[in-house]
C-alpha positions as CSV (number, residue, x, y, z in Angstrom):
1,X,4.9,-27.1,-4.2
2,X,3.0,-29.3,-1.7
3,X,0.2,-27.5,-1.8
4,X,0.3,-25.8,1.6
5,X,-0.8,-22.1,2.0
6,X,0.4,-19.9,5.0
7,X,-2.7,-18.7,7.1
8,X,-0.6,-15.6,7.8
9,X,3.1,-13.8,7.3
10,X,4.3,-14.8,10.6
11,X,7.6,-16.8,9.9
12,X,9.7,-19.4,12.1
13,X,13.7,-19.2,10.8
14,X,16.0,-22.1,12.1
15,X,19.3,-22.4,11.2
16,X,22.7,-23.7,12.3
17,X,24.6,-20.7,11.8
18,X,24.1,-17.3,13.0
19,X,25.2,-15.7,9.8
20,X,22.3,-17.5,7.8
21,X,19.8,-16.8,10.5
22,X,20.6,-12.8,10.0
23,X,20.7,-13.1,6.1
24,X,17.4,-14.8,5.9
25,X,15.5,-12.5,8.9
26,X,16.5,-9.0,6.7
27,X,14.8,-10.7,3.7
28,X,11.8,-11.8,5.3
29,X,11.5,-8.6,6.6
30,X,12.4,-6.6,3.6
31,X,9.6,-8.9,1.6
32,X,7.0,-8.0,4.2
33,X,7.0,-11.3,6.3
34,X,6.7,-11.0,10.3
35,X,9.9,-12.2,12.3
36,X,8.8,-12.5,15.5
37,X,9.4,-14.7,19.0
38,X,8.0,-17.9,19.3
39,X,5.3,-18.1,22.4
40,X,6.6,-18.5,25.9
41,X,5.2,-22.2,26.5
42,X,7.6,-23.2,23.1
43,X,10.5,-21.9,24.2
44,X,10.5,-23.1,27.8
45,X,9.9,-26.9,26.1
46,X,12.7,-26.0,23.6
47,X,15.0,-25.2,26.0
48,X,15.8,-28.4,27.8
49,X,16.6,-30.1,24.0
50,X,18.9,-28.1,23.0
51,X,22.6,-26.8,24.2
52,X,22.4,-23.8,26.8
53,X,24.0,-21.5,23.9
54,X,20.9,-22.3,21.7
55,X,19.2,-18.9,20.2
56,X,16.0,-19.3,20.7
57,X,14.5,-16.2,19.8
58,X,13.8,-15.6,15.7
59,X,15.9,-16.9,14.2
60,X,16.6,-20.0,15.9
61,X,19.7,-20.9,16.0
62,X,19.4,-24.8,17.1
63,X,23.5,-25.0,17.0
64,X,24.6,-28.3,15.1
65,X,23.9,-30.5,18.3
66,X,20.3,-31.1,15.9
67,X,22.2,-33.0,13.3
68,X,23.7,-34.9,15.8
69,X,20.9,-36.5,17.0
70,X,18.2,-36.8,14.3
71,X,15.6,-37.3,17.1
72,X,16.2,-33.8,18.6
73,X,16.0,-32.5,15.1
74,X,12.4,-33.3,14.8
75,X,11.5,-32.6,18.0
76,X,12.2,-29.2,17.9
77,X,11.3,-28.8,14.5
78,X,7.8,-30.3,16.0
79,X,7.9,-27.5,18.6
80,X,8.1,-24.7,16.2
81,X,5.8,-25.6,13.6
82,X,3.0,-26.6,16.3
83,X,3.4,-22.9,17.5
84,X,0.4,-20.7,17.0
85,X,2.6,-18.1,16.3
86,X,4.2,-19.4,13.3
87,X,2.1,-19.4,10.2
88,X,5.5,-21.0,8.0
89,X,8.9,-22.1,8.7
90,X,12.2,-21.4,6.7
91,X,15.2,-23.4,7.6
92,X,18.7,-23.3,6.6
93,X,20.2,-26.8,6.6
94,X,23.8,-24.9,5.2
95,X,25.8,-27.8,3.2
96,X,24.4,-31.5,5.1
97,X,25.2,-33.8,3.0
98,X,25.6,-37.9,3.0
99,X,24.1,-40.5,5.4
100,X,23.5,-37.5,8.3
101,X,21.6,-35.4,5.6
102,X,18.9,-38.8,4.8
103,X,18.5,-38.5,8.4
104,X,17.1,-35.2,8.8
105,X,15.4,-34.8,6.0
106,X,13.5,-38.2,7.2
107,X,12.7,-36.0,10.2
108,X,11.8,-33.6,8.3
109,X,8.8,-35.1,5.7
110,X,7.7,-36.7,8.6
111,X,7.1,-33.4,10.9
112,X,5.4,-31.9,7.5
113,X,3.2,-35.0,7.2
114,X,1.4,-33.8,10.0
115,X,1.3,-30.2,10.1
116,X,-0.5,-28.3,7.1
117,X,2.0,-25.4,7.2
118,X,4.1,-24.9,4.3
119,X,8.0,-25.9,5.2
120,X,10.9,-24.4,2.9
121,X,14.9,-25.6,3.4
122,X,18.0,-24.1,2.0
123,X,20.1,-26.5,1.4
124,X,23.2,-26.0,-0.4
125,X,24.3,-29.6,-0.8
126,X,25.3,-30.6,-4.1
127,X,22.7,-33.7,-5.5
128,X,25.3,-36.1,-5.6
129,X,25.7,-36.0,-2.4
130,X,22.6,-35.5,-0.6
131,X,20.3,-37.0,-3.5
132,X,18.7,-39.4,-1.3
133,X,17.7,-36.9,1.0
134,X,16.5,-34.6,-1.5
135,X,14.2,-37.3,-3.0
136,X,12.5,-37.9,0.0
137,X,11.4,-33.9,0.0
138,X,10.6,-34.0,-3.5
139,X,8.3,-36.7,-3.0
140,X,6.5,-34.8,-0.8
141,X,6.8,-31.8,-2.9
142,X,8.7,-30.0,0.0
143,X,10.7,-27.3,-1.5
144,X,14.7,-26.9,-1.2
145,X,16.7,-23.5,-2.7
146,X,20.6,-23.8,-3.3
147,X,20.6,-20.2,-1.3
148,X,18.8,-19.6,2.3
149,X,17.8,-16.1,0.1
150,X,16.6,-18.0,-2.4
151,X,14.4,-20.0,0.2
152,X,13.1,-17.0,1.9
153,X,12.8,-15.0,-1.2
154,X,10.4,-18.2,-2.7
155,X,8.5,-18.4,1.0
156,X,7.5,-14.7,0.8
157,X,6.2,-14.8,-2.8
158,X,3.9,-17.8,-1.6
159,X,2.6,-16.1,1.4
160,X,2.1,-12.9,-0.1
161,X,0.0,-14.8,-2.9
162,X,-1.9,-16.8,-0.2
163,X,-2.8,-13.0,1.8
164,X,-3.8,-11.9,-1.8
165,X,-6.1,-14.9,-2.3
166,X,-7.5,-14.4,0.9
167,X,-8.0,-10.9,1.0
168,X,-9.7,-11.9,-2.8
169,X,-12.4,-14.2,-1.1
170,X,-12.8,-12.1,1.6
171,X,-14.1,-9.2,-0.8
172,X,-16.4,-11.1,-2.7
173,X,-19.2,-10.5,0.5
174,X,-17.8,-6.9,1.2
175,X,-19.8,-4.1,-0.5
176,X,-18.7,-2.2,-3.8
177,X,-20.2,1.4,-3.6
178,X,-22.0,2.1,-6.9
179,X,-23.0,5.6,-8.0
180,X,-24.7,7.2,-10.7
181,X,-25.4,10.8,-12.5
182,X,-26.5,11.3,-16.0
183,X,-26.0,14.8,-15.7
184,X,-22.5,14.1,-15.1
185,X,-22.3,12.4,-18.4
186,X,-24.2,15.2,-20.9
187,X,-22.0,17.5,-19.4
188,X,-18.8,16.1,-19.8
189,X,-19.9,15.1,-23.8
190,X,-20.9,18.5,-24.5
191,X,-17.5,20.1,-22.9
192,X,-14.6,18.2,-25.3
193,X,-12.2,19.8,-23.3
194,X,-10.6,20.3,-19.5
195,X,-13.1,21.7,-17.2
196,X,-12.3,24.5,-15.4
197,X,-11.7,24.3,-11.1
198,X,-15.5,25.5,-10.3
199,X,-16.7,23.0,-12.6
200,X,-14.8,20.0,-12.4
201,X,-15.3,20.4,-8.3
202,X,-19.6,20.3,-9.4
203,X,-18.9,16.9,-10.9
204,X,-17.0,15.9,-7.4
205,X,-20.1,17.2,-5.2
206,X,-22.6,15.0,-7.6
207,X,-20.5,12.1,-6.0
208,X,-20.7,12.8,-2.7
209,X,-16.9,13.8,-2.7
210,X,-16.6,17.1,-0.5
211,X,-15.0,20.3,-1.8
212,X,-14.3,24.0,-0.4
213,X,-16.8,26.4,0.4
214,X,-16.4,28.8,-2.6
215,X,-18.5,30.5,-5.2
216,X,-17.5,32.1,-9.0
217,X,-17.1,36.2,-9.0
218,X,-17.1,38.0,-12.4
219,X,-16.3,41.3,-10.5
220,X,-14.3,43.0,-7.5
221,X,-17.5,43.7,-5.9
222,X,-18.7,40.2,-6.4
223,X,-15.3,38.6,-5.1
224,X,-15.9,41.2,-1.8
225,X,-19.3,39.7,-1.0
226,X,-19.0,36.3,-1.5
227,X,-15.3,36.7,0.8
228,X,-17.3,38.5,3.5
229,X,-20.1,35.4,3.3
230,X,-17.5,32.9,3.3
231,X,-15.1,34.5,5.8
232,X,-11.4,35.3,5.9
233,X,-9.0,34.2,5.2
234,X,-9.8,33.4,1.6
235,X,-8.3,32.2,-2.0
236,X,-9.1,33.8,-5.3
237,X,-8.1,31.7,-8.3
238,X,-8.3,32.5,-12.0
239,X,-11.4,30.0,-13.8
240,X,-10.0,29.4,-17.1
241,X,-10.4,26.3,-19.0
242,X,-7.7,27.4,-21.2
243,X,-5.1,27.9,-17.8
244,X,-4.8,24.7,-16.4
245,X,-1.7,25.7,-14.5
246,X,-3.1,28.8,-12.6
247,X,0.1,29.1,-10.6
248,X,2.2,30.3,-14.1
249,X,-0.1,32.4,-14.8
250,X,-0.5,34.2,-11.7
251,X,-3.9,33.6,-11.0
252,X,-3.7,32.6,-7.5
253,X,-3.9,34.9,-4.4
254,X,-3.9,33.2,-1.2
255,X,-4.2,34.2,2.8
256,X,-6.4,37.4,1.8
257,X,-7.7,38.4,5.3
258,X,-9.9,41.4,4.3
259,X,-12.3,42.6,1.7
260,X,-9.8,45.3,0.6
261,X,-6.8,42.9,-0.1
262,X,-9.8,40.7,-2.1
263,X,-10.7,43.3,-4.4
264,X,-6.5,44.5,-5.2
265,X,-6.2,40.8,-5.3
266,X,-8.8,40.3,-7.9
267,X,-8.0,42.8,-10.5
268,X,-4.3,42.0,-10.3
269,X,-5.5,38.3,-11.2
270,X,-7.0,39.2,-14.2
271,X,-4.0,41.7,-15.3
272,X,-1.1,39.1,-14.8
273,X,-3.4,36.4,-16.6
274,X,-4.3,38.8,-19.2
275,X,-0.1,39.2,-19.8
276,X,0.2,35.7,-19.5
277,X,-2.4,34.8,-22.4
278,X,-4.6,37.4,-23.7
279,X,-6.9,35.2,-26.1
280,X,-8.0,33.3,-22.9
281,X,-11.7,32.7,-22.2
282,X,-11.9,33.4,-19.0
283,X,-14.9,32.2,-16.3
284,X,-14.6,34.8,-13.7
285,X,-12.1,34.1,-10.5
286,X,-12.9,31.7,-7.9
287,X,-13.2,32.8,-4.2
288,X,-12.9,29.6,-1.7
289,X,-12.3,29.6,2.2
290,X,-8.7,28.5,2.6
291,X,-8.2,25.2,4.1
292,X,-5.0,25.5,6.7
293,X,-2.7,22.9,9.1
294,X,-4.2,20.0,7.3
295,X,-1.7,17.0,5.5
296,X,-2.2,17.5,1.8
297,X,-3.1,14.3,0.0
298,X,-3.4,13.6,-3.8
299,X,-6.5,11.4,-5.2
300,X,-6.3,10.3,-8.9
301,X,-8.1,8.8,-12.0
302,X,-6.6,7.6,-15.3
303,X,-8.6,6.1,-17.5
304,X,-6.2,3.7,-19.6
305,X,-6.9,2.7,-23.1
306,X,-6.4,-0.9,-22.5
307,X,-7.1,-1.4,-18.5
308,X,-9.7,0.9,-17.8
309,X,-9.9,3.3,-15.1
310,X,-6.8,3.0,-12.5
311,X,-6.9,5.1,-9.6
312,X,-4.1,7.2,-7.5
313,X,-3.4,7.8,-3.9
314,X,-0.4,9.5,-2.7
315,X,0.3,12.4,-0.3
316,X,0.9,15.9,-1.9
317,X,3.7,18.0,-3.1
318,X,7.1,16.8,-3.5
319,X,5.8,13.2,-2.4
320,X,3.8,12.7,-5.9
321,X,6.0,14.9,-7.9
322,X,9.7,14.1,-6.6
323,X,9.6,11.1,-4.7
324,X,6.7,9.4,-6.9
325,X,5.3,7.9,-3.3
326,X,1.8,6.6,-5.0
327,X,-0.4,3.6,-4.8
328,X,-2.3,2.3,-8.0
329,X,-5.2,0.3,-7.9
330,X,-7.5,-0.7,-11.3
331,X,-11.3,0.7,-10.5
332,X,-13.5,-0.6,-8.8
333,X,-12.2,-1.1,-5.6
334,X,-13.5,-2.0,-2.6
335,X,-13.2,-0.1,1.1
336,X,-10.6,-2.3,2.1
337,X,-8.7,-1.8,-0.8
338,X,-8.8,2.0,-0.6
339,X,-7.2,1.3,2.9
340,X,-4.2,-0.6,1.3
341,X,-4.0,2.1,-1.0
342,X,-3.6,4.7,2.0
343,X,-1.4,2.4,4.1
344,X,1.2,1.5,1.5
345,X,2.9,4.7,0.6
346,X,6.2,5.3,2.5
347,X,4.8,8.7,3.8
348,X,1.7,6.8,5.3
349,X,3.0,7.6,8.9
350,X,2.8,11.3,8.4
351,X,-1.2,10.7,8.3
352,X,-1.2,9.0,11.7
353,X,0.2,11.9,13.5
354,X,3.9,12.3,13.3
355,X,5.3,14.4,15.8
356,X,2.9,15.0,17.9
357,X,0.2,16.0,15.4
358,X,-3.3,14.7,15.1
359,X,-3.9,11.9,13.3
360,X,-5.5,12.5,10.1
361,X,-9.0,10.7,9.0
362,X,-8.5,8.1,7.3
363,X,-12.2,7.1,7.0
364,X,-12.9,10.4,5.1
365,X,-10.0,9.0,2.7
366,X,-11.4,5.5,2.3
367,X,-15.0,7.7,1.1
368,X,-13.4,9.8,-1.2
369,X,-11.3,6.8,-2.8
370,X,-14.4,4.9,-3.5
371,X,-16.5,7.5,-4.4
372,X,-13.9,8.6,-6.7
373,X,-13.5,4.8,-7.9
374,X,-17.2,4.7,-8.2
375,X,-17.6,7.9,-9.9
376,X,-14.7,7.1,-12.6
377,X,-16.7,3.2,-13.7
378,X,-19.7,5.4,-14.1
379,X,-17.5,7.8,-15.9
380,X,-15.7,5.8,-17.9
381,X,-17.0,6.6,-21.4
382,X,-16.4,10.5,-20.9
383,X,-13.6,11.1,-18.6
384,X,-9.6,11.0,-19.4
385,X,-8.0,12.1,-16.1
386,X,-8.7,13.6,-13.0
387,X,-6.6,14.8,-10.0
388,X,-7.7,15.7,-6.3
């Protein structure tokens, strides 16, 4: 390769046929490139060059009339890569061959001489054929593909490895949140097991990660009073280190709206998780306000044997459990990189307000991702797995 980096995704197709021009545009898009028009003031200096039937939208379709006169060919091709709305330029040269195809690729190296953006061809000539033609790219270490997929399918890997190199520099002056507990760590090397809800939610709090109002009751008439002093409705959920999956076990009430329901609610708890295992140590139940018309979201840690600690976002329910819609990211990240994490998953949209609802806030998310990220580096020695 030449050496040339894109400064951005925005991509310039020309072609001679139509059917090329389509191919290589749902490629570019499905690899994340931007297809987009060229500015006003280069098409209305393209336009007198080429035939009145000339597509000059993206894809440009130039029409053969280019190959005809060699001189057009690099005007145009001048034009387009000059545009400050083209970061890179794919073009599809179909099967030129001989005498014509020296020509324009002489155009060609010499357009690219002057222009630092990176130029890829598809060019399904055979070398004996066109081997004078490709010599004069590969001396300039201008790539050619036998396929225009194959072209657009190599341009997208580049660009997407220049963004990644420059969203890399771009992080080494953005901050990394840092955080520390000790307490944190003693607690979590004198447990050796899962911590229950109530306890695993302290650890969050030490981090700055926000969690439900809620408080432990070991009683009906405990439950009562700390439901009156949070307010209805409320949640009562069995504390169990030994019941990980509450749900199974019937230890979850939820929508209690008055002290009475609480206290039937509590005791029927402890009956149905008593049935389910009766060796079970059991903290008390939890009572918690119950969060309502919010989009529920999924936060993660793993902490990998080999990599270290990687870290999760996805939204909740069937998106994490059926349709696997996660983003992974190795800790630490940075705020920008939480962001990415948020954007990427197909459900993203529903976080913006989809259908009229409010959009979510995303800068709470970004917090909790790099609190979370900080909290599992500082972590890392005493934690397995965590889910939000």
């Amino acid at each position: 390769q030449s050496g040339r980096r894109p400064r951005g995704n925005r991509v310039a197709i020309i072609t001679i046929s139509g059917g090329a021009g389509i191919l290589m545009t749902d490629e570019a898009i499905a690899s994340g490139l931007a297809v987009q028009r060229l500015s006003a003031s280069t098409v209305e200096k393209l336009r007198p060059l080429v035939p009145s039937f000339a597509a000059l939208g993206n894809p440009i379709d130039l029409t053969a009339a280019i190959f005809d006169d060699t001189d057009l060919c690099r005007k145009a091709l001048e034009l387009i890569i000059e545009d400050p709305l083209v970061d890179s330029v794919a073009m599809a040269n179909a099967g030129l061959q001989g005498e014509v195809a020296t020509k324009v690729a002489r155009e060609i190296v010499n357009v690219a001489r002057r222009s630092d953006k990176p130029i890829m061809l598809g060019w399904s000539a055979r070398r004996e054929v066109a081997g004078d033609a490709y010599a004069m790219l590969d001396e300039l270490k201008i790539p050619h593909y036998r396929s225009p997929m194959r072209c657009m399918r190599a341009l997208a890997a580049l660009t997407n490895h220049a963004l990644a190199c420059g969203r890399h520099e771009a992080r080494k002056t953005e901050p990394l949140l840092a955080l520390a507990n000790a307490e944190s760590k003693v607690e979590l090397a004198a447990s050796g097991t899962d911590l229950a809800e109530h306890q695993a939610k302290r650890l969050l709090v030490r981090y700055g990660i926000p969690v439900t109002r809620e408080a432990l009751a070991t009683s009906a008439s405990d439950a009562r009073r700390i439901a009156a002093e949070i307010g209805f409705p409320v949640v009562l959920k069995i504390q169990s280190a030994e019941i990980p999956h509450k749900t199974e076990a019937g230890g979850v009430r939820v929508g209690l709206k008055s002290a009475g329901e609480v206290e039937v609610a509590y005791e029927a708890i402890l009956a149905s998780v008593r049935s389910y295992k009766p060796d079970a140590a059991i903290d008390g139940v939890l009572v918690q306000e119950m969060v309502q018309d919010g989009v529920e979201v999924i936060l993660g840690i793993n902490n990998d044997p080999l990599f270290g600690p990687a870290l999760m976002f996805g939204l909740g329910g069937i998106f994490t459990e059926v349709m696997k819609d996660v983003s992974l990211r190795l800790a630490p990240i940075h705020a920008s990189v939480a962001r990415e994490m948020i954007r990427e998953v197909k459900a993203y949209p529903l976080l913006t307000g989809a259908r009229g609802r409010a959009p979510c806030d995303e800068e709470a998310l970004v917090d909790a991702l790099c609190r979370l990220s900080a909290m599992a580096i500082d972590l890392k020695d005493h934690l397995a797995e965590l889910d939000i």
